[in-house]
mmCIF file as gemmi writes it, N, C-alpha and C atoms, coordinates in Angstrom:
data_model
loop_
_atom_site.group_PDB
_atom_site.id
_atom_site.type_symbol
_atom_site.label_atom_id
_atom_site.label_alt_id
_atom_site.label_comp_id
_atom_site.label_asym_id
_atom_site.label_entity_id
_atom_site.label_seq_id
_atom_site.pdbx_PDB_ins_code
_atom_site.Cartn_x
_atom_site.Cartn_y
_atom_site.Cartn_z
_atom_site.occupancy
_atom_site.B_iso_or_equiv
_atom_site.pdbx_formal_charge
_atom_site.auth_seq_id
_atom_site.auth_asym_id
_atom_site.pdbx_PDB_model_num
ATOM 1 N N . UNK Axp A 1 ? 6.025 130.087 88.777 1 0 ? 1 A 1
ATOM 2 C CA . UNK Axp A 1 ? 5.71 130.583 87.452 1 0 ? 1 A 1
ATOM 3 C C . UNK Axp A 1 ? 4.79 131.797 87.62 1 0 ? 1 A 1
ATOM 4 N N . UNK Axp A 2 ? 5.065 132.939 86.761 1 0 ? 2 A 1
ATOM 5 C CA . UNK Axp A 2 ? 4.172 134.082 86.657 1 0 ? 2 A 1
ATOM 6 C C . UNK Axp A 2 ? 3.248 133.762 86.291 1 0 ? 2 A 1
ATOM 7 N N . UNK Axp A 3 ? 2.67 134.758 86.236 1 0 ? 3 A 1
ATOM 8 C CA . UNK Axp A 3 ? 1.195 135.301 85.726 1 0 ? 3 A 1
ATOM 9 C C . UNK Axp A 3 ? 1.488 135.285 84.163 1 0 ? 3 A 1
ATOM 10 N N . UNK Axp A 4 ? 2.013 136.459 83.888 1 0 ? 4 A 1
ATOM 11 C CA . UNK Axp A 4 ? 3.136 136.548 82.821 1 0 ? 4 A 1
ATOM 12 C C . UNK Axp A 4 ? 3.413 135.12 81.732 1 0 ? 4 A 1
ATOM 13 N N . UNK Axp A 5 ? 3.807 134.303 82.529 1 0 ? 5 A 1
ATOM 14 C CA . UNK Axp A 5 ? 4.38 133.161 82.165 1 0 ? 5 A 1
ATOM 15 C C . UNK Axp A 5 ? 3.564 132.226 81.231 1 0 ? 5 A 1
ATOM 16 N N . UNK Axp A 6 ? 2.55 132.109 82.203 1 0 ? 6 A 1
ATOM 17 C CA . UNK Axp A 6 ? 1.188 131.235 82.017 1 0 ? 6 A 1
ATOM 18 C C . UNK Axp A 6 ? 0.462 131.216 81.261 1 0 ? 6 A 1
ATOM 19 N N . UNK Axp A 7 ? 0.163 132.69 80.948 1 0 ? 7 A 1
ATOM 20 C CA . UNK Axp A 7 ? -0.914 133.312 80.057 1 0 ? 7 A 1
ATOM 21 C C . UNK Axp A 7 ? -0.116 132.599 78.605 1 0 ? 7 A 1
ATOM 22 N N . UNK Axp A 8 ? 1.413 133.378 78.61 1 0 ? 8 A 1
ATOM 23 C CA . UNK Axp A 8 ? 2.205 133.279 77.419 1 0 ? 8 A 1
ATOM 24 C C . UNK Axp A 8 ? 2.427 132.05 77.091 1 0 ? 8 A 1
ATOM 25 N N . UNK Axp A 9 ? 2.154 130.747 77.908 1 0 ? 9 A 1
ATOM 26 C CA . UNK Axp A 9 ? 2.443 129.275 77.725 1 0 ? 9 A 1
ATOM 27 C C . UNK Axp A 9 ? 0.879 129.112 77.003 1 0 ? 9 A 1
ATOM 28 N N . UNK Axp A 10 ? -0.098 129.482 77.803 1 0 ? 10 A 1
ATOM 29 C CA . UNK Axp A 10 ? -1.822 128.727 77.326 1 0 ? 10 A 1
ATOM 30 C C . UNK Axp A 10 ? -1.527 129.634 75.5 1 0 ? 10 A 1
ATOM 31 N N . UNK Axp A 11 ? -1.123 130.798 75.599 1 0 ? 11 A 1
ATOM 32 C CA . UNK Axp A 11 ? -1.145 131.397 74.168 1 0 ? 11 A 1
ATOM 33 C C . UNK Axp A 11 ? -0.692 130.901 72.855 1 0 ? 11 A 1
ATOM 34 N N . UNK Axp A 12 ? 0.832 130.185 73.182 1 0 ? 12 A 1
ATOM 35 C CA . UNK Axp A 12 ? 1.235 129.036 72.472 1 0 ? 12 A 1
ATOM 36 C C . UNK Axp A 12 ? 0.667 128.059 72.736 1 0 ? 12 A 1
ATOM 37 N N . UNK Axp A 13 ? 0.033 127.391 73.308 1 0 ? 13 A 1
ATOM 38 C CA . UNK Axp A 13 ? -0.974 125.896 73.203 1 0 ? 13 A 1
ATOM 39 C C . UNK Axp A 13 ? -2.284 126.614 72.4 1 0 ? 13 A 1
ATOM 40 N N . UNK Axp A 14 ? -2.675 127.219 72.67 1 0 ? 14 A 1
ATOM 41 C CA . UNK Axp A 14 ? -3.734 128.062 71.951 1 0 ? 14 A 1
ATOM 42 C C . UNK Axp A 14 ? -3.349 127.652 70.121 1 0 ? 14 A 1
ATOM 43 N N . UNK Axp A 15 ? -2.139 128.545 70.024 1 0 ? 15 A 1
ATOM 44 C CA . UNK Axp A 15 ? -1.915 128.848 68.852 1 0 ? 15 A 1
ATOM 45 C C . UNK Axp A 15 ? -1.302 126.883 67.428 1 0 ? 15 A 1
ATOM 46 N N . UNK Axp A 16 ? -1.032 126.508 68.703 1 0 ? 16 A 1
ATOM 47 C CA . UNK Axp A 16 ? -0.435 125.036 68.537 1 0 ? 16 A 1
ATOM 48 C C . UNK Axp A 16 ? -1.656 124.32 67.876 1 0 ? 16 A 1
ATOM 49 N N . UNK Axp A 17 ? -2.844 124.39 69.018 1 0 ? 17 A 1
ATOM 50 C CA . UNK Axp A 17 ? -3.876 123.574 69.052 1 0 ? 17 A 1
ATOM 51 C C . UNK Axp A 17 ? -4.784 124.035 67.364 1 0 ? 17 A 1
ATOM 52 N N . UNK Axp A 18 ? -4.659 125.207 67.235 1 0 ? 18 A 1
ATOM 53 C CA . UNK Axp A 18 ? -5.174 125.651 66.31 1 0 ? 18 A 1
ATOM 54 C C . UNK Axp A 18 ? -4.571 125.316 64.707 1 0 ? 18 A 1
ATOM 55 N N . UNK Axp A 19 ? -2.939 125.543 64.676 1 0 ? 19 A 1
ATOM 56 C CA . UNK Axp A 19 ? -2.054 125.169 63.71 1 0 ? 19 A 1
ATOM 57 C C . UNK Axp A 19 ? -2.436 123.348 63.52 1 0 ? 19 A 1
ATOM 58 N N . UNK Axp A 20 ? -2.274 122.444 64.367 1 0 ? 20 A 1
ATOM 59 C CA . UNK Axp A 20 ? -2.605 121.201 64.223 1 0 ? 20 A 1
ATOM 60 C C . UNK Axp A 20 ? -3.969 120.856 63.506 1 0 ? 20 A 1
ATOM 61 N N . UNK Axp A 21 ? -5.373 121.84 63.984 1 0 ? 21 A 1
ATOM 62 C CA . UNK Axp A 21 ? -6.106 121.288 63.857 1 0 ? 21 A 1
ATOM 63 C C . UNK Axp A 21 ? -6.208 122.129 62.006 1 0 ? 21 A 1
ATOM 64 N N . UNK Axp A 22 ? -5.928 123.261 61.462 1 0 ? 22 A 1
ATOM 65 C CA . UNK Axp A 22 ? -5.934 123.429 60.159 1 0 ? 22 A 1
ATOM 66 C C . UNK Axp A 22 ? -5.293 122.282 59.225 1 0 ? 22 A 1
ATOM 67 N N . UNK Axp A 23 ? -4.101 121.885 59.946 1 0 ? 23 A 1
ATOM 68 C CA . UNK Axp A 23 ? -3.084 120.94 59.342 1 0 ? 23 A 1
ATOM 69 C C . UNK Axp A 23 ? -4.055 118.88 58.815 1 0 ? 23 A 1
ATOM 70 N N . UNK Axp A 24 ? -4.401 118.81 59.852 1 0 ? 24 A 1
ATOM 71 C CA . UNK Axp A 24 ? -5.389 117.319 60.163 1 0 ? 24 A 1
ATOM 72 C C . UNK Axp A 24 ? -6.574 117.765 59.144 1 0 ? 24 A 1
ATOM 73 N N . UNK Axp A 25 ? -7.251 118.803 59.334 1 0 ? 25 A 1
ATOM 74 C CA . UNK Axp A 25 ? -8.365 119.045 58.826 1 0 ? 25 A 1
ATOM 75 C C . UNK Axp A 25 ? -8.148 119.37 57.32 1 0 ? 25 A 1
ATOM 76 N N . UNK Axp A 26 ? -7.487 119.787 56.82 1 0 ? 26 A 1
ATOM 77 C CA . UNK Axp A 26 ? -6.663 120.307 55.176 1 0 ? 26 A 1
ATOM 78 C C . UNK Axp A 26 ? -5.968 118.178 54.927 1 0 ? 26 A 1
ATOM 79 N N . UNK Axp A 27 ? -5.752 117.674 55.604 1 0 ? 27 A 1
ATOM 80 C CA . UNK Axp A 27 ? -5.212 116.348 55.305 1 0 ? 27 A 1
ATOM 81 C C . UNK Axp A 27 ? -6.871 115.714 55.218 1 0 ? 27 A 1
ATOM 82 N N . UNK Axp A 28 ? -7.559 115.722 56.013 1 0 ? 28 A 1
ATOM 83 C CA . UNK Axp A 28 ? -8.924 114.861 56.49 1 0 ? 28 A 1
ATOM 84 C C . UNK Axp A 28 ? -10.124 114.996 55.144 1 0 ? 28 A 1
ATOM 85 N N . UNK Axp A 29 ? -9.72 116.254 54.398 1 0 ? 29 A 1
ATOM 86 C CA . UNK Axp A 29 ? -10.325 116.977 53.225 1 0 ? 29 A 1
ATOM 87 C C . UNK Axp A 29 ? -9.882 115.947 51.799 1 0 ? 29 A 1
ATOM 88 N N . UNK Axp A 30 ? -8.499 116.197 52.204 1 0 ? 30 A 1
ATOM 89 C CA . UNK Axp A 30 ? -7.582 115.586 51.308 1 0 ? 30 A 1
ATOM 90 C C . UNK Axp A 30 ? -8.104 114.069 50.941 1 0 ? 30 A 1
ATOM 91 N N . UNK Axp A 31 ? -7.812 113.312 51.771 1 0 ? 31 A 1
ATOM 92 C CA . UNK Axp A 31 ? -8.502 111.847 52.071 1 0 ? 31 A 1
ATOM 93 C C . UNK Axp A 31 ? -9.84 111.805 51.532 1 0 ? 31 A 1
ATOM 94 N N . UNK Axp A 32 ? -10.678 112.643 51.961 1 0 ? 32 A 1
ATOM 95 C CA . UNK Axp A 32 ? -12.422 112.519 51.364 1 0 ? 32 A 1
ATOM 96 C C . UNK Axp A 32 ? -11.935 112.486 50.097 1 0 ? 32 A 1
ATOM 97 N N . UNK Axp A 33 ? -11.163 113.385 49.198 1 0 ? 33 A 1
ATOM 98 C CA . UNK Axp A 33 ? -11.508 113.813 47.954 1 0 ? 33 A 1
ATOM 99 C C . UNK Axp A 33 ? -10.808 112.516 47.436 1 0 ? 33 A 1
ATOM 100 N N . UNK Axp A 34 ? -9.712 111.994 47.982 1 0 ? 34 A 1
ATOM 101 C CA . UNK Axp A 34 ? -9.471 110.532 47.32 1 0 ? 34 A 1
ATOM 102 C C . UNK Axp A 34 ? -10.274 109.198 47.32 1 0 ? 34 A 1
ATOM 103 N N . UNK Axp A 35 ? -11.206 109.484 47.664 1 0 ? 35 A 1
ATOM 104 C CA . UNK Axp A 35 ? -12.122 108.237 47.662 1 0 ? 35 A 1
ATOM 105 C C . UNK Axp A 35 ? -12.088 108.327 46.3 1 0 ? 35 A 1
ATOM 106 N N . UNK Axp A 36 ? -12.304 108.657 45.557 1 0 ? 36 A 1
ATOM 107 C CA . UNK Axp A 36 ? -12.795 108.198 43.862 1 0 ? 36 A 1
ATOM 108 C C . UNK Axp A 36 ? -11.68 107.79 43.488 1 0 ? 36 A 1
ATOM 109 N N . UNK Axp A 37 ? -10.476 107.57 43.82 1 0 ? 37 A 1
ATOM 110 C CA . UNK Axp A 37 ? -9.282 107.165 42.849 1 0 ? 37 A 1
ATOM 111 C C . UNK Axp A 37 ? -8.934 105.446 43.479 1 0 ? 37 A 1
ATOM 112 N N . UNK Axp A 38 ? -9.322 104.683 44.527 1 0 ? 38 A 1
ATOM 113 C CA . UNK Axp A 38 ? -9.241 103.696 44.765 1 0 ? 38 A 1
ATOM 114 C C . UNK Axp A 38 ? -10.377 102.743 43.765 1 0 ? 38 A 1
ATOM 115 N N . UNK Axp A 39 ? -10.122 102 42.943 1 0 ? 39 A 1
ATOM 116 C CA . UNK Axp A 39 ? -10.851 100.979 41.747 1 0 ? 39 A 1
ATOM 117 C C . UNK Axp A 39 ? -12.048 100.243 42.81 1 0 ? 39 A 1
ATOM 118 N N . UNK Axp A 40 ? -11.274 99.083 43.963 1 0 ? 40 A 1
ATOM 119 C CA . UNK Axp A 40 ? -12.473 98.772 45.023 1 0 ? 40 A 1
ATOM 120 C C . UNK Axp A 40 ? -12.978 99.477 46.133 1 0 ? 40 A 1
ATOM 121 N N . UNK Axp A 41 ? -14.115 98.608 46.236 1 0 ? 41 A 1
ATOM 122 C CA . UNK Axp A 41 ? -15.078 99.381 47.645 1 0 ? 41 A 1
ATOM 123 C C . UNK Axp A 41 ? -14.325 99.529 49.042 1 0 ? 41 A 1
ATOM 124 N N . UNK Axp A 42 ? -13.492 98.443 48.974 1 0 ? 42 A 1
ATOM 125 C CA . UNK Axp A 42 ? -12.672 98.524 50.506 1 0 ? 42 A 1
ATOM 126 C C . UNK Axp A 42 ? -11.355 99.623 50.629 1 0 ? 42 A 1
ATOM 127 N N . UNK Axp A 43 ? -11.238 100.152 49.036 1 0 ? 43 A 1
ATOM 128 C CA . UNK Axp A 43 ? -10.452 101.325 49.533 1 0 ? 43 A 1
ATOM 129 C C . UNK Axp A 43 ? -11.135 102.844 49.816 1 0 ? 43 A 1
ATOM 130 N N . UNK Axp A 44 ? -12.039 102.492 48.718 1 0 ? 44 A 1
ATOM 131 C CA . UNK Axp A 44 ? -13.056 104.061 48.787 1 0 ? 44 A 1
ATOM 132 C C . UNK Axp A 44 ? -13.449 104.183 50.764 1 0 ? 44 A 1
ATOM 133 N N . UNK Axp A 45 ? -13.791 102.913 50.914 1 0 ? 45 A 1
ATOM 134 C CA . UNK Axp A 45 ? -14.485 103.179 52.171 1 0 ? 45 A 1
ATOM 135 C C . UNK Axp A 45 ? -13.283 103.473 53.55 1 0 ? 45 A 1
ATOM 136 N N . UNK Axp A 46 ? -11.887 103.017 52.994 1 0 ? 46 A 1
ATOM 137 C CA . UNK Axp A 46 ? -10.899 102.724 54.369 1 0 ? 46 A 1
ATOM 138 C C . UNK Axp A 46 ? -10.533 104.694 53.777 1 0 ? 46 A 1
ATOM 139 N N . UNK Axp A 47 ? -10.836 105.398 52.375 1 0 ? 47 A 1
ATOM 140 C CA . UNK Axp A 47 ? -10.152 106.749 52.471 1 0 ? 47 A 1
ATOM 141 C C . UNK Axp A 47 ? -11.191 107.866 53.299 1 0 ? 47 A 1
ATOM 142 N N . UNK Axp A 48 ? -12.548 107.028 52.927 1 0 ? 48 A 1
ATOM 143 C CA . UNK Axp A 48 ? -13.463 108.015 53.472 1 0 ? 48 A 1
ATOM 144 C C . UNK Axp A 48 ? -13.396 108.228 55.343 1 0 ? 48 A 1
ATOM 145 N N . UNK Axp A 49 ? -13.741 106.883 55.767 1 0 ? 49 A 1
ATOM 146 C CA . UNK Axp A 49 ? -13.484 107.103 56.893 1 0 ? 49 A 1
ATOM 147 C C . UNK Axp A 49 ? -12.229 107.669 57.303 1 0 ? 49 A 1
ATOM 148 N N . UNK Axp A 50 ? -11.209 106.784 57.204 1 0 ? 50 A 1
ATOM 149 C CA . UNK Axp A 50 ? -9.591 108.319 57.413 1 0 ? 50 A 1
ATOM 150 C C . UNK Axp A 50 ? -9.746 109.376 57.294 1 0 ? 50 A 1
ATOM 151 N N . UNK Axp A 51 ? -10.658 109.702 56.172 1 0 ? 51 A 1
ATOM 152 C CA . UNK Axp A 51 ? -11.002 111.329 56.086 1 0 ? 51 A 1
ATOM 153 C C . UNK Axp A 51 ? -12.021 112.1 56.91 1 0 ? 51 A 1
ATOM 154 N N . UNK Axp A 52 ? -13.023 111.068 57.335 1 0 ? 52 A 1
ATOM 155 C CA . UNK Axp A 52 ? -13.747 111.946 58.268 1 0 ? 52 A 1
ATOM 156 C C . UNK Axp A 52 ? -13.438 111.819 59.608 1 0 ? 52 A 1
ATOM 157 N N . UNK Axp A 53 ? -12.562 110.515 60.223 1 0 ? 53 A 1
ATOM 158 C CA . UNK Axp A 53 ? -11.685 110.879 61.391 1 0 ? 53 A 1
ATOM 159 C C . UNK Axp A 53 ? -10.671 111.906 61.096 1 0 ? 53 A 1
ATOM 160 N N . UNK Axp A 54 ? -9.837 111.89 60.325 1 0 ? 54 A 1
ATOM 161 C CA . UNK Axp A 54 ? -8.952 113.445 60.503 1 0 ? 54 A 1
ATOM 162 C C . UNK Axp A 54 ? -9.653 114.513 60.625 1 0 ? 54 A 1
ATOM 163 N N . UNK Axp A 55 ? -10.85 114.764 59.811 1 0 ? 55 A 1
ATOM 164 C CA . UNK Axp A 55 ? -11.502 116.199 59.189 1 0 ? 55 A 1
ATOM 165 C C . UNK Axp A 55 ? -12.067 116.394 60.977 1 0 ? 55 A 1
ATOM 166 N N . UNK Axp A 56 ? -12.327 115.492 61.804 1 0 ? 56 A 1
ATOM 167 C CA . UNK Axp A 56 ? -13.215 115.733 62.689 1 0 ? 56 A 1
ATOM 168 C C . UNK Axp A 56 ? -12.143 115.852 64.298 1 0 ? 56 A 1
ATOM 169 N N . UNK Axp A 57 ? -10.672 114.922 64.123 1 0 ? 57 A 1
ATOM 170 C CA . UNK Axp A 57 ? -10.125 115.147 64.988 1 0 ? 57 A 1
ATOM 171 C C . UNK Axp A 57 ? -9.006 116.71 64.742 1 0 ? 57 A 1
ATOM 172 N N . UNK Axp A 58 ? -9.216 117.026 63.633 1 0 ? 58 A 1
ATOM 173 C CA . UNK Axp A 58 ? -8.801 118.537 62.952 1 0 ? 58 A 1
ATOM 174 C C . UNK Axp A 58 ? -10.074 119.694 63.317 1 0 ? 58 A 1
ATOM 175 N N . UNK Axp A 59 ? -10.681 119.498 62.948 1 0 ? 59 A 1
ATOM 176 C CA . UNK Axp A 59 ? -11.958 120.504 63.494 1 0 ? 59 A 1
ATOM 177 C C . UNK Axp A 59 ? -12.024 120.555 65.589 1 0 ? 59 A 1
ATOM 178 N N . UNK Axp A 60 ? -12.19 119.54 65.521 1 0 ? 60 A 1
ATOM 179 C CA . UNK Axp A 60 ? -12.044 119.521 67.367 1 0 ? 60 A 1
ATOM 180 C C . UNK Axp A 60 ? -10.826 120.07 68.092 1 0 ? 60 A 1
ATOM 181 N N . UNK Axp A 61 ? -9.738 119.832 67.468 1 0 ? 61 A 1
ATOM 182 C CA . UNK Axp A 61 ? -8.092 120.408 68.15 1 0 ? 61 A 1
ATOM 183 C C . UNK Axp A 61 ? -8.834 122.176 67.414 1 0 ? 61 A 1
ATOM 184 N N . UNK Axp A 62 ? -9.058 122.354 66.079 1 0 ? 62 A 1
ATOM 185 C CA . UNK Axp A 62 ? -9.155 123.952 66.387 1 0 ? 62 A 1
ATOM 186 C C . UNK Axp A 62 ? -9.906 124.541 67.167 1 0 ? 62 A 1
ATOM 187 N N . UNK Axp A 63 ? -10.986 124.421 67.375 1 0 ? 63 A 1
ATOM 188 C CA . UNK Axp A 63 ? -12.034 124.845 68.115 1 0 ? 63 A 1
ATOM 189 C C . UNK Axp A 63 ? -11.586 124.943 69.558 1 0 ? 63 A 1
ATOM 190 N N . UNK Axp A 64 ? -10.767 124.104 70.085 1 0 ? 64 A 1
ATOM 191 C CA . UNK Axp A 64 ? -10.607 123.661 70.99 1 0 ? 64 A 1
ATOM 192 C C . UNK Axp A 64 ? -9.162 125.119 71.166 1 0 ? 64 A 1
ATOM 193 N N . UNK Axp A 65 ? -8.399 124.886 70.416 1 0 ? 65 A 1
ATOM 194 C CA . UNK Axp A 65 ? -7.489 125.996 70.536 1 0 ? 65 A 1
ATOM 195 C C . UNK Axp A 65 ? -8.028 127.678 70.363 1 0 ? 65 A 1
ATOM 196 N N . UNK Axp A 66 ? -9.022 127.463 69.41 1 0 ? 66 A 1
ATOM 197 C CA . UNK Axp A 66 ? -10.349 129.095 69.134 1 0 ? 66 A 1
ATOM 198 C C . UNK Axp A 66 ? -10.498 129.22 70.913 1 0 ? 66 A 1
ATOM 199 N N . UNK Axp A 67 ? -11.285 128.92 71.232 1 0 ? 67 A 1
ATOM 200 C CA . UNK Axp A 67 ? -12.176 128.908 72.686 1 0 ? 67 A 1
ATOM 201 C C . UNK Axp A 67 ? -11.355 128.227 73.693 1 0 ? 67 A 1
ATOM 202 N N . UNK Axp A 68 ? -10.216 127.919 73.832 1 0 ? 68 A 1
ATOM 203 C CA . UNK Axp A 68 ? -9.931 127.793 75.213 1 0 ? 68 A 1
ATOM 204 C C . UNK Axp A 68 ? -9.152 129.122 75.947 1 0 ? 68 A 1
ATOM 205 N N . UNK Axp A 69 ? -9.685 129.545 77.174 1 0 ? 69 A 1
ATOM 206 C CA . UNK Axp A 69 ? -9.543 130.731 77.837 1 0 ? 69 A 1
ATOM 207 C C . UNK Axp A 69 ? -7.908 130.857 78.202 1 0 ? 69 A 1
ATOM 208 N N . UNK Axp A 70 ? -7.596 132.025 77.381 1 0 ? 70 A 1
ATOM 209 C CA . UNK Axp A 70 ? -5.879 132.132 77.661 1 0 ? 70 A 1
ATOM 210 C C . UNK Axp A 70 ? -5.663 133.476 78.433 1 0 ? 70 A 1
């Protein structure tokens, strides 16, 4: 594999890592803001957390695609 090659493979994982993590993180948002529409406590609390695991495994894949050296 080139030089060439490599760069152009990390560029699409780059660009991947970044698309995923807008995607999770725009869903992880989503989820927070539905906590108020569940009537009991055990749903408010099962949307919040879903939402701050997505919002946070969405923030980490972008960052991660921002700053990794291509």
């Amino acid at each position: 594999m080139s030089k060439e090659e490599s760069s152009s493979k990390k560029k699409l994982e780059s660009q991947s890592l970044k698309l995923m993590g807008i995607f999770l993180g725009v869903f992880g948002i989503i989820m927070i803001v539905a906590v108020i529409f569940p009537e009991n406590l055990e749903g408010k609390i099962t949307n919040l957390i879903t939402g701050l695991v997505l919002l946070g495994v969405g923030i980490g894949a972008f960052f991660k695609g921002k700053f990794s050296k291509s």
